[in-house]
PDB file of N, CA, C and O in Angstrom:
ATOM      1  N   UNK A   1      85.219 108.476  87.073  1.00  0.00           N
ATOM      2  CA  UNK A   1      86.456 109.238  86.915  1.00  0.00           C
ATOM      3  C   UNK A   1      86.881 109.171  85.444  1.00  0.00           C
ATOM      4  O   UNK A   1      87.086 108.079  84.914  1.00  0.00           O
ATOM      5  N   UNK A   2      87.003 110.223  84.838  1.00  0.00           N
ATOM      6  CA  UNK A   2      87.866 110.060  83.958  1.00  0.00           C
ATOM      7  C   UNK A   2      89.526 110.421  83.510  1.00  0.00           C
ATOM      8  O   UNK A   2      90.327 110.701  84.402  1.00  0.00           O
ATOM      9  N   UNK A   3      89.908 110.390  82.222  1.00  0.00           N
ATOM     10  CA  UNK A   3      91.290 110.154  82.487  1.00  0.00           C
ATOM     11  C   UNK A   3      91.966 111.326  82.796  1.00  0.00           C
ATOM     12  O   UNK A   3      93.038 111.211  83.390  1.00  0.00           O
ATOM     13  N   UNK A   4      91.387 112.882  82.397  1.00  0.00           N
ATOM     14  CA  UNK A   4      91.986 113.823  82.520  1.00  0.00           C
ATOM     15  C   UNK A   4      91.588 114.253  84.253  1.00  0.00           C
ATOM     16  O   UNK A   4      91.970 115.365  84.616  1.00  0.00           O
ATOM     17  N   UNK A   5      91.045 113.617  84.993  1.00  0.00           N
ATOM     18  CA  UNK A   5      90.670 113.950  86.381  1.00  0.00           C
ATOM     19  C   UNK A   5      91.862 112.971  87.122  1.00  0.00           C
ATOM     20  O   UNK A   5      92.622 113.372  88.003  1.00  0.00           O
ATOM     21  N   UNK A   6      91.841 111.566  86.542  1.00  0.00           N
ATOM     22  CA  UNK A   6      93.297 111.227  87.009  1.00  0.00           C
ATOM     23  C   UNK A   6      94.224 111.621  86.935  1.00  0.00           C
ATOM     24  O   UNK A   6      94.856 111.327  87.949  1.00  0.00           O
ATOM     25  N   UNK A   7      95.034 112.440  85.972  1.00  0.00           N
ATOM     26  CA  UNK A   7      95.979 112.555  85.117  1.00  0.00           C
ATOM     27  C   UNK A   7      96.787 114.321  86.061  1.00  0.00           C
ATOM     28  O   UNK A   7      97.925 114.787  86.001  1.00  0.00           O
ATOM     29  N   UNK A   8      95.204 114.931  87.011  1.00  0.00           N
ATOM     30  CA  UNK A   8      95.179 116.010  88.015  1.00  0.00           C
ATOM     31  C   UNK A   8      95.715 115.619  89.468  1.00  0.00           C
ATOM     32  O   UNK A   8      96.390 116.190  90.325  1.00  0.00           O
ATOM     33  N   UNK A   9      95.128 114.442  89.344  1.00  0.00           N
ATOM     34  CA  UNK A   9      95.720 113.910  91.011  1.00  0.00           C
ATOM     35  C   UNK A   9      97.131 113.911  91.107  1.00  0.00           C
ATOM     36  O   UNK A   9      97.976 113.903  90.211  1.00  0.00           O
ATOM     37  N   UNK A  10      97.257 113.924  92.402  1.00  0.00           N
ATOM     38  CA  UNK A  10      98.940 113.615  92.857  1.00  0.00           C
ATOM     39  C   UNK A  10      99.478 112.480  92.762  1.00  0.00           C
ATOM     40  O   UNK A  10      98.486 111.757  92.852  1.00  0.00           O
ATOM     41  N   UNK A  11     100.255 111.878  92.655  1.00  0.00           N
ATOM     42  CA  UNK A  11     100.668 110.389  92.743  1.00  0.00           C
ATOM     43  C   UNK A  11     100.293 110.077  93.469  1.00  0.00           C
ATOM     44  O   UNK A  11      99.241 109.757  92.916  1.00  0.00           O
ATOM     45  N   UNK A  12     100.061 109.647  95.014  1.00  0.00           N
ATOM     46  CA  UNK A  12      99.771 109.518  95.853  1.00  0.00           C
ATOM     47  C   UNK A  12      98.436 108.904  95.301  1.00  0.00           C
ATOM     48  O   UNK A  12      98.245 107.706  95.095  1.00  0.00           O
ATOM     49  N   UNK A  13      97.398 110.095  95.064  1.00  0.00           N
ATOM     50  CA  UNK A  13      95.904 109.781  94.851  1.00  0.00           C
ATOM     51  C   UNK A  13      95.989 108.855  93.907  1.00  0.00           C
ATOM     52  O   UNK A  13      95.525 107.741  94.151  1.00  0.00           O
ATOM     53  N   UNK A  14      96.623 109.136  92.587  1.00  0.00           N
ATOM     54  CA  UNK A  14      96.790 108.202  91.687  1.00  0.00           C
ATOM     55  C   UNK A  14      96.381 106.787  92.121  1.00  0.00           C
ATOM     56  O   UNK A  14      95.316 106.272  91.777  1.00  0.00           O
ATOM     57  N   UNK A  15      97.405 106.125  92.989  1.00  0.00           N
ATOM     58  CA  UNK A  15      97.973 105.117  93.444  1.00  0.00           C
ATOM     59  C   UNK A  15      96.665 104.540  93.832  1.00  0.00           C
ATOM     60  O   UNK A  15      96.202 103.462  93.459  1.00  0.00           O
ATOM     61  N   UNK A  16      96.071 105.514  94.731  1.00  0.00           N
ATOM     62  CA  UNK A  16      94.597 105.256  95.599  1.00  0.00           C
ATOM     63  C   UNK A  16      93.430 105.286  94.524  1.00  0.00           C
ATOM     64  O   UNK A  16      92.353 104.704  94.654  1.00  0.00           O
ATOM     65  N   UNK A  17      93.798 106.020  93.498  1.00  0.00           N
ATOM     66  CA  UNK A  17      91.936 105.922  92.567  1.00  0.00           C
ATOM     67  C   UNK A  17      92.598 104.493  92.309  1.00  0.00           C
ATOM     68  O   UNK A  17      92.046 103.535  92.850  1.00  0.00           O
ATOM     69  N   UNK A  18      93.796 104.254  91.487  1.00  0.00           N
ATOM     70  CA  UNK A  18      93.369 102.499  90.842  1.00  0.00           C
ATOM     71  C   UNK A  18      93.088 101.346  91.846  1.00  0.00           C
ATOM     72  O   UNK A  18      92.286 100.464  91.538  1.00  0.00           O
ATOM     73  N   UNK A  19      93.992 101.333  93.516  1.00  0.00           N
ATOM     74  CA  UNK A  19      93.167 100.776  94.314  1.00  0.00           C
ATOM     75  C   UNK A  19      91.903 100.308  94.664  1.00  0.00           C
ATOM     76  O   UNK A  19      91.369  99.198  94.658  1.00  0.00           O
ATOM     77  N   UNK A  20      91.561 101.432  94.969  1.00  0.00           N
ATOM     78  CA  UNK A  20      89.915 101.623  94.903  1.00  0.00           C
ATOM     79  C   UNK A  20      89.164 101.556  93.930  1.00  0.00           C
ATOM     80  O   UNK A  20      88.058 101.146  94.283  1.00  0.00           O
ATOM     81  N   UNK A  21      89.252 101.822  92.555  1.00  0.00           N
ATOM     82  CA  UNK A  21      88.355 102.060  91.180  1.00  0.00           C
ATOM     83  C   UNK A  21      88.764 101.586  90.127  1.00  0.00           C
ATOM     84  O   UNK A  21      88.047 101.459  89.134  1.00  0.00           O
ATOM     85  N   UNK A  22      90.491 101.111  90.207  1.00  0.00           N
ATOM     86  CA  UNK A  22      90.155 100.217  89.070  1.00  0.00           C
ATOM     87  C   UNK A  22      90.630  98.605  88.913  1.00  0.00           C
ATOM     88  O   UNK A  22      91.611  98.210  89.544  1.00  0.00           O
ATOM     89  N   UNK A  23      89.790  97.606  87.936  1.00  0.00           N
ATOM     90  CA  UNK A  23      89.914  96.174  87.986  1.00  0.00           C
ATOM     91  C   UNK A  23      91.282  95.816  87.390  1.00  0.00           C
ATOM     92  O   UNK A  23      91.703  96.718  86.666  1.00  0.00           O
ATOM     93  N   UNK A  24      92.100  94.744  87.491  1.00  0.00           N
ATOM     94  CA  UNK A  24      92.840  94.185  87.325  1.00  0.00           C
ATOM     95  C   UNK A  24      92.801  93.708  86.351  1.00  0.00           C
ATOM     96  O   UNK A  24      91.775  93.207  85.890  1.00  0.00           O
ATOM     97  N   UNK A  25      93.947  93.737  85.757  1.00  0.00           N
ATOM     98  CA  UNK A  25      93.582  93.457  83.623  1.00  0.00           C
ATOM     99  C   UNK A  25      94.450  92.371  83.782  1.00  0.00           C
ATOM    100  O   UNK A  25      93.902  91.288  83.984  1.00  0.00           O
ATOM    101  N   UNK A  26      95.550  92.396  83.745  1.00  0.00           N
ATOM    102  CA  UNK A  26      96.876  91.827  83.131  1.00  0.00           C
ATOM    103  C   UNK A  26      98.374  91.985  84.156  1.00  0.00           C
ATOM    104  O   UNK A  26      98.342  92.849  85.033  1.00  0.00           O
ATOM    105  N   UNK A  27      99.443  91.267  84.025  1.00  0.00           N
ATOM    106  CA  UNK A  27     100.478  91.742  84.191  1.00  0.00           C
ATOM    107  C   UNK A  27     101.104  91.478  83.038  1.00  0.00           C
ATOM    108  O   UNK A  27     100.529  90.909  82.110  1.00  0.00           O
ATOM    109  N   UNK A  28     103.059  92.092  82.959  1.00  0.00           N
ATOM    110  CA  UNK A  28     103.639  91.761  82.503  1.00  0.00           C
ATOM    111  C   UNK A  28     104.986  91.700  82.886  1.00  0.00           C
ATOM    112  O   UNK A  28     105.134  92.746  83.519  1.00  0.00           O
ATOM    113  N   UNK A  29     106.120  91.069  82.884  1.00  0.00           N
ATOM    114  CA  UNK A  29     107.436  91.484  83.405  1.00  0.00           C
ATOM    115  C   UNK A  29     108.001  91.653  82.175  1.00  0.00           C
ATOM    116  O   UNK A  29     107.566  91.323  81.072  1.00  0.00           O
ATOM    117  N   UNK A  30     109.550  92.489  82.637  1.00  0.00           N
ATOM    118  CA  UNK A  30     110.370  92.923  81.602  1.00  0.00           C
ATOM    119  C   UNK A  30     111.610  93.339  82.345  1.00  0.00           C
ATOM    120  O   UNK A  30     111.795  94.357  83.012  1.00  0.00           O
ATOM    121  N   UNK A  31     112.499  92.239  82.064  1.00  0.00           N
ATOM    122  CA  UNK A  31     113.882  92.556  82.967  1.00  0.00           C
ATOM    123  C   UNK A  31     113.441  92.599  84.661  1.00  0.00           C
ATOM    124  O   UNK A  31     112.921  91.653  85.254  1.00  0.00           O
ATOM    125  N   UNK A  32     113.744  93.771  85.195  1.00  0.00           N
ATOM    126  CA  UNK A  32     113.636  94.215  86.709  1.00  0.00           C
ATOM    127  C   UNK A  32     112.103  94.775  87.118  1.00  0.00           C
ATOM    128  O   UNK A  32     111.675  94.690  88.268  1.00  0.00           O
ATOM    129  N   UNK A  33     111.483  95.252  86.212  1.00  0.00           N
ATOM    130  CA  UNK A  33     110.188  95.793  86.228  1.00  0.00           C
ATOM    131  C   UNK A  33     108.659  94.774  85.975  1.00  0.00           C
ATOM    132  O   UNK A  33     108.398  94.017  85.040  1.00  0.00           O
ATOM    133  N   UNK A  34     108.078  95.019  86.845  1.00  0.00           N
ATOM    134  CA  UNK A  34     106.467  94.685  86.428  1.00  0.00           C
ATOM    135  C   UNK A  34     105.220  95.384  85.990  1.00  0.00           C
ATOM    136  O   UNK A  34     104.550  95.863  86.905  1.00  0.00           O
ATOM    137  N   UNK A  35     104.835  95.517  84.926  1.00  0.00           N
ATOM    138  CA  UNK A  35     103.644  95.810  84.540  1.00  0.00           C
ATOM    139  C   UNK A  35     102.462  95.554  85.174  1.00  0.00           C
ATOM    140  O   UNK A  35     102.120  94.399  84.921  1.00  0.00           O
ATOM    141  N   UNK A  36     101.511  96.243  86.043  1.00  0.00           N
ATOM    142  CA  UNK A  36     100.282  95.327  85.974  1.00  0.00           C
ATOM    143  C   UNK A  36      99.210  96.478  85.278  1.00  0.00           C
ATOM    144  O   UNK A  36      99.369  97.683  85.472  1.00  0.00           O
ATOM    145  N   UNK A  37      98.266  96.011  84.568  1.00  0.00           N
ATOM    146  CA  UNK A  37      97.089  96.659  84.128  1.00  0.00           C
ATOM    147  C   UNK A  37      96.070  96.626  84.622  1.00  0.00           C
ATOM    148  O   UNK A  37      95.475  95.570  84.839  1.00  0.00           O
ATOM    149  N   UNK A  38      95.491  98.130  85.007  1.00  0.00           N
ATOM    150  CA  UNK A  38      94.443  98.348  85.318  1.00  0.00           C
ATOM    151  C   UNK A  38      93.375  98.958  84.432  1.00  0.00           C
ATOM    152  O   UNK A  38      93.770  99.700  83.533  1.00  0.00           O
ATOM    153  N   UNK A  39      91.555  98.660  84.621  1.00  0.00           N
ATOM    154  CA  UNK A  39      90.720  99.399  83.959  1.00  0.00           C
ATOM    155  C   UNK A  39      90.289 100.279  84.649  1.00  0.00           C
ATOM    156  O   UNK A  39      89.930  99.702  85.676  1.00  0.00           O
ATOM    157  N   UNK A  40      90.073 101.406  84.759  1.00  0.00           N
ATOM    158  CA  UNK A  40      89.263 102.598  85.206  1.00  0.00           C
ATOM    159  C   UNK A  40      88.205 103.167  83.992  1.00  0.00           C
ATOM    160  O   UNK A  40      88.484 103.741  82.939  1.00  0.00           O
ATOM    161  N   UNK A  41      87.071 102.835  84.475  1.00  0.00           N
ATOM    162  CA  UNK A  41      86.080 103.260  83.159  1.00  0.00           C
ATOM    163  C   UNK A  41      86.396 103.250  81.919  1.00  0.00           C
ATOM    164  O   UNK A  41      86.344 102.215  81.254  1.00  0.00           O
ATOM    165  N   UNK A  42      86.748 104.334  81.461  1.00  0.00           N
ATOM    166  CA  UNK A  42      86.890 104.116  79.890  1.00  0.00           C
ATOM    167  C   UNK A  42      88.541 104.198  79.933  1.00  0.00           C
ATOM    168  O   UNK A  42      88.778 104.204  78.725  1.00  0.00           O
ATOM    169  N   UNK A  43      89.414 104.243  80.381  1.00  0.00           N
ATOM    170  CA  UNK A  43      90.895 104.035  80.618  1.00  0.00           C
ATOM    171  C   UNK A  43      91.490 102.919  81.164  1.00  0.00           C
ATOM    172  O   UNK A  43      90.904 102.012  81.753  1.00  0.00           O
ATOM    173  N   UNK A  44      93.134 103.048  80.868  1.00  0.00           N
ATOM    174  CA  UNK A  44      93.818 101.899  81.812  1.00  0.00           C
ATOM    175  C   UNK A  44      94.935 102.858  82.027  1.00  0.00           C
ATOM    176  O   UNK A  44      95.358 103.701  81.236  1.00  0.00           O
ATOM    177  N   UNK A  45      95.411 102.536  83.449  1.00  0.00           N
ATOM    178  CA  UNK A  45      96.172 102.664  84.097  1.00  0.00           C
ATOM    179  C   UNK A  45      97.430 101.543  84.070  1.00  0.00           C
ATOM    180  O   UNK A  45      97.119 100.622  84.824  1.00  0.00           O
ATOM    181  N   UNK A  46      98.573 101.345  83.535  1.00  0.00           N
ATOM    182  CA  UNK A  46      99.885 100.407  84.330  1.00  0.00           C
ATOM    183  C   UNK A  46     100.376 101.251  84.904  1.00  0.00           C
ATOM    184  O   UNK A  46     100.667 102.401  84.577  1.00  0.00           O
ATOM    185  N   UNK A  47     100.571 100.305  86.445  1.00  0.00           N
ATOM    186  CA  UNK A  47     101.165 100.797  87.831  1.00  0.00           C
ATOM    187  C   UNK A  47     103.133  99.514  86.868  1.00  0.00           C
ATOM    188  O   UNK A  47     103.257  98.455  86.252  1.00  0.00           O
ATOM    189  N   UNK A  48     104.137 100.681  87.412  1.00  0.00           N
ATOM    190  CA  UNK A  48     105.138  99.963  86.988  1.00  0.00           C
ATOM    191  C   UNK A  48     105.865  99.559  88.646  1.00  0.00           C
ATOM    192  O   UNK A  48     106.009 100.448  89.486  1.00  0.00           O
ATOM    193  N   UNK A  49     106.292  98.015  88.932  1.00  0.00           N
ATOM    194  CA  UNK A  49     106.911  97.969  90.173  1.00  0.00           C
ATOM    195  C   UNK A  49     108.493  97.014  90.140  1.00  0.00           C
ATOM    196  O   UNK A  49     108.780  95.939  89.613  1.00  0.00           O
ATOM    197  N   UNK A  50     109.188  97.873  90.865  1.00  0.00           N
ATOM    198  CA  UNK A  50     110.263  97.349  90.475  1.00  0.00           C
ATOM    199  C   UNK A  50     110.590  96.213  91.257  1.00  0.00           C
ATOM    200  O   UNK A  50     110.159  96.310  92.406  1.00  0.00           O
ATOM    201  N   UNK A  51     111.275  95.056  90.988  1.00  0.00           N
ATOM    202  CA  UNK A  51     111.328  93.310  91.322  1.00  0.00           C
ATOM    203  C   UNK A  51     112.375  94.073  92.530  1.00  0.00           C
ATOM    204  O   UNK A  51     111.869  94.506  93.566  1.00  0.00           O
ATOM    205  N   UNK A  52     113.435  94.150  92.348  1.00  0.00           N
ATOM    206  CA  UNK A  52     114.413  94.357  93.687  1.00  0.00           C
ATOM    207  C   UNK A  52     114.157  94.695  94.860  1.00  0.00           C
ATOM    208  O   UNK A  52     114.499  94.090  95.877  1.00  0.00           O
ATOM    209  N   UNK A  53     113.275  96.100  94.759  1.00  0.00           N
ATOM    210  CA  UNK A  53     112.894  96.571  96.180  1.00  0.00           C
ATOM    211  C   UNK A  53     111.479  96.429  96.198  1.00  0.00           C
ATOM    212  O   UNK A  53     111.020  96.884  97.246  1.00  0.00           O
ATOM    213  N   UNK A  54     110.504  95.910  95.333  1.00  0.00           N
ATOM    214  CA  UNK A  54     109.440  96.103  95.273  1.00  0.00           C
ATOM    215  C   UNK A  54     108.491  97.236  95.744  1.00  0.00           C
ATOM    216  O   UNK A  54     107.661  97.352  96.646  1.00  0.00           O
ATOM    217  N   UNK A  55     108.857  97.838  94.981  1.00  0.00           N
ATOM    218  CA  UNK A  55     108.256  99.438  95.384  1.00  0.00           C
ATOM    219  C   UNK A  55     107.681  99.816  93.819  1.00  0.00           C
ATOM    220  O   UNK A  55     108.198  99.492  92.750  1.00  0.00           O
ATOM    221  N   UNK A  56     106.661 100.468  94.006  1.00  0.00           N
ATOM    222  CA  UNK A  56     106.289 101.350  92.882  1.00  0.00           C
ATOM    223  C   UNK A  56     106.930 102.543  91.993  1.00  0.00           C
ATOM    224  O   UNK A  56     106.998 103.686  92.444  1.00  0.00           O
ATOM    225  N   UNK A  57     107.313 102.263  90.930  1.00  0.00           N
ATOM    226  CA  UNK A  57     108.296 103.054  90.192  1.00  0.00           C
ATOM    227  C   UNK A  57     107.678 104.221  89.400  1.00  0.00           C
ATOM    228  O   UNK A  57     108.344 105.126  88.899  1.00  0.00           O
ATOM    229  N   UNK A  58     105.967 104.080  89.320  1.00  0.00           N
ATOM    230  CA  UNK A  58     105.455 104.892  88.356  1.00  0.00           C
ATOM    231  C   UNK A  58     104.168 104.358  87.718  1.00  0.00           C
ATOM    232  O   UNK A  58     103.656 103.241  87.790  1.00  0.00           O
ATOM    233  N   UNK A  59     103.760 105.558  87.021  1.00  0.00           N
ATOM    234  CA  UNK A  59     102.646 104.623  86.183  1.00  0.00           C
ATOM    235  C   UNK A  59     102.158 105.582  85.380  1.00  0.00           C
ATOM    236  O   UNK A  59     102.359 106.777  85.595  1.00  0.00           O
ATOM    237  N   UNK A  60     101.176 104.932  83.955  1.00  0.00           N
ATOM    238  CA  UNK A  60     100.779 105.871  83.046  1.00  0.00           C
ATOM    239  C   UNK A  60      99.682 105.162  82.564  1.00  0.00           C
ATOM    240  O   UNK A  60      99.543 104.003  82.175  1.00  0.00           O
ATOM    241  N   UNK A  61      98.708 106.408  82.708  1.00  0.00           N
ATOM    242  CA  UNK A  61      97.269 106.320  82.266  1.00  0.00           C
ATOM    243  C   UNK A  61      97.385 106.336  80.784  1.00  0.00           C
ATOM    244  O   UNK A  61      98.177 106.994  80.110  1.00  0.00           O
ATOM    245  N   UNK A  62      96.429 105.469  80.368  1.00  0.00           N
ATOM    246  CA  UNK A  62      95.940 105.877  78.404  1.00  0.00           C
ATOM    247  C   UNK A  62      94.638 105.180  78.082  1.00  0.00           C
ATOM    248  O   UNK A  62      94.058 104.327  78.755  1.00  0.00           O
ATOM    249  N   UNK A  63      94.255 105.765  76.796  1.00  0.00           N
ATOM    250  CA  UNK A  63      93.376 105.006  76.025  1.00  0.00           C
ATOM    251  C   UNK A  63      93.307 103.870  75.219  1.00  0.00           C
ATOM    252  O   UNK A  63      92.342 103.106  75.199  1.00  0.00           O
ATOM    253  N   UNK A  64      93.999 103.789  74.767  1.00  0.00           N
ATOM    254  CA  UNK A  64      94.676 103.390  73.383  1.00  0.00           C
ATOM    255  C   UNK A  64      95.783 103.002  72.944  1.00  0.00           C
ATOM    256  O   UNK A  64      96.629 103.333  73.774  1.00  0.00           O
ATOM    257  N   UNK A  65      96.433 102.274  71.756  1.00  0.00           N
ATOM    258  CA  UNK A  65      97.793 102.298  71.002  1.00  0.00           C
ATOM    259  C   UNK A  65      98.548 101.321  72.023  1.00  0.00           C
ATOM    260  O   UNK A  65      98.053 100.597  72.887  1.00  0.00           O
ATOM    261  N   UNK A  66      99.732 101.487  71.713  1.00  0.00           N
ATOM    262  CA  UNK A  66     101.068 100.641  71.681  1.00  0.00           C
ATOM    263  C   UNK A  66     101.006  99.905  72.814  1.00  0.00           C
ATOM    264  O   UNK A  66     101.202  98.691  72.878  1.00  0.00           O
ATOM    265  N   UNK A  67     100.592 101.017  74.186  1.00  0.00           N
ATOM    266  CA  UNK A  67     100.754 100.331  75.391  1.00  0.00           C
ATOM    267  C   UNK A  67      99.540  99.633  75.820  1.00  0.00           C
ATOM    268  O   UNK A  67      99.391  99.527  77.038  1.00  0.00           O
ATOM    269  N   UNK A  68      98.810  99.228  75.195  1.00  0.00           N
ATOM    270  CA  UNK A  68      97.268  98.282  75.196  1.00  0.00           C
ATOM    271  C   UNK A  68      97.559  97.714  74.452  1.00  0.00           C
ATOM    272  O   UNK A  68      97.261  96.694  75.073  1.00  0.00           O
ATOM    273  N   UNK A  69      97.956  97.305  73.465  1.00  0.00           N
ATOM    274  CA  UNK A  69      98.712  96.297  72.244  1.00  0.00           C
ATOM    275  C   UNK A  69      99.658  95.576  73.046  1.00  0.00           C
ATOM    276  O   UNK A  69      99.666  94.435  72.586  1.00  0.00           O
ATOM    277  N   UNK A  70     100.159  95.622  73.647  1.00  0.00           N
ATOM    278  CA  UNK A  70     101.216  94.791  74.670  1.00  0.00           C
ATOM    279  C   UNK A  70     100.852  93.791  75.177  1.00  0.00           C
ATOM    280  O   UNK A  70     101.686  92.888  75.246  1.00  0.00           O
ATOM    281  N   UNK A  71      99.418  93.540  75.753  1.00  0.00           N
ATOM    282  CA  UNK A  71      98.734  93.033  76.626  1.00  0.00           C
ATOM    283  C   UNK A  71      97.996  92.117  75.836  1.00  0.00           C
ATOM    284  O   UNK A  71      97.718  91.075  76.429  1.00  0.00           O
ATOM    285  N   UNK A  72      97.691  92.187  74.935  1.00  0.00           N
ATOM    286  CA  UNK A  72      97.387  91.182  73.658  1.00  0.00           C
ATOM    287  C   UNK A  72      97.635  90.414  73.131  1.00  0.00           C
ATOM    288  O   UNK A  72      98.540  90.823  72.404  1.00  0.00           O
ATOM    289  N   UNK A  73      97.425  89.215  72.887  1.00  0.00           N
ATOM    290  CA  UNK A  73      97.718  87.973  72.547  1.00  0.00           C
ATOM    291  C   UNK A  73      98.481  88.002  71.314  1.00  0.00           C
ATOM    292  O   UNK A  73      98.868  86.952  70.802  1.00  0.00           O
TER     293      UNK A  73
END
């Protein structure tokens, strides 16, 4: 899969390709929210989940830059 074939899916599917296809990188918290990182082939996915109701708030695929710099020592 790549990122512009994810980026087509519905949320829903979304949710289900990183399930299924991609590995577990990292988390992070921040206030009410959790980060976790995923790899999908040549991409990452963070799924964002919120601490209160624990439900999934969102998430954004990338390559590169700021939001992969986060996750870094």
């Amino acid at each position: 899969m790549k990122i512009y074939d994810f980026i087509c899916l519905d949320e829903d599917a979304r949710y289900q390709a990183v399930w299924d296809n991609g590995t577990y990188v990292d988390s992070k918290a921040k206030d009410a929210i959790i980060c976790q990182l995923y790899a999908i082939n040549d991409f990452f996915v963070e799924l964002h989940y919120h601490l209160a109701t624990n439900k999934l708030i969102g998430n954004l695929p990338f390559k590169q830059g700021e939001h992969l710099e986060k996750y870094l020592p």
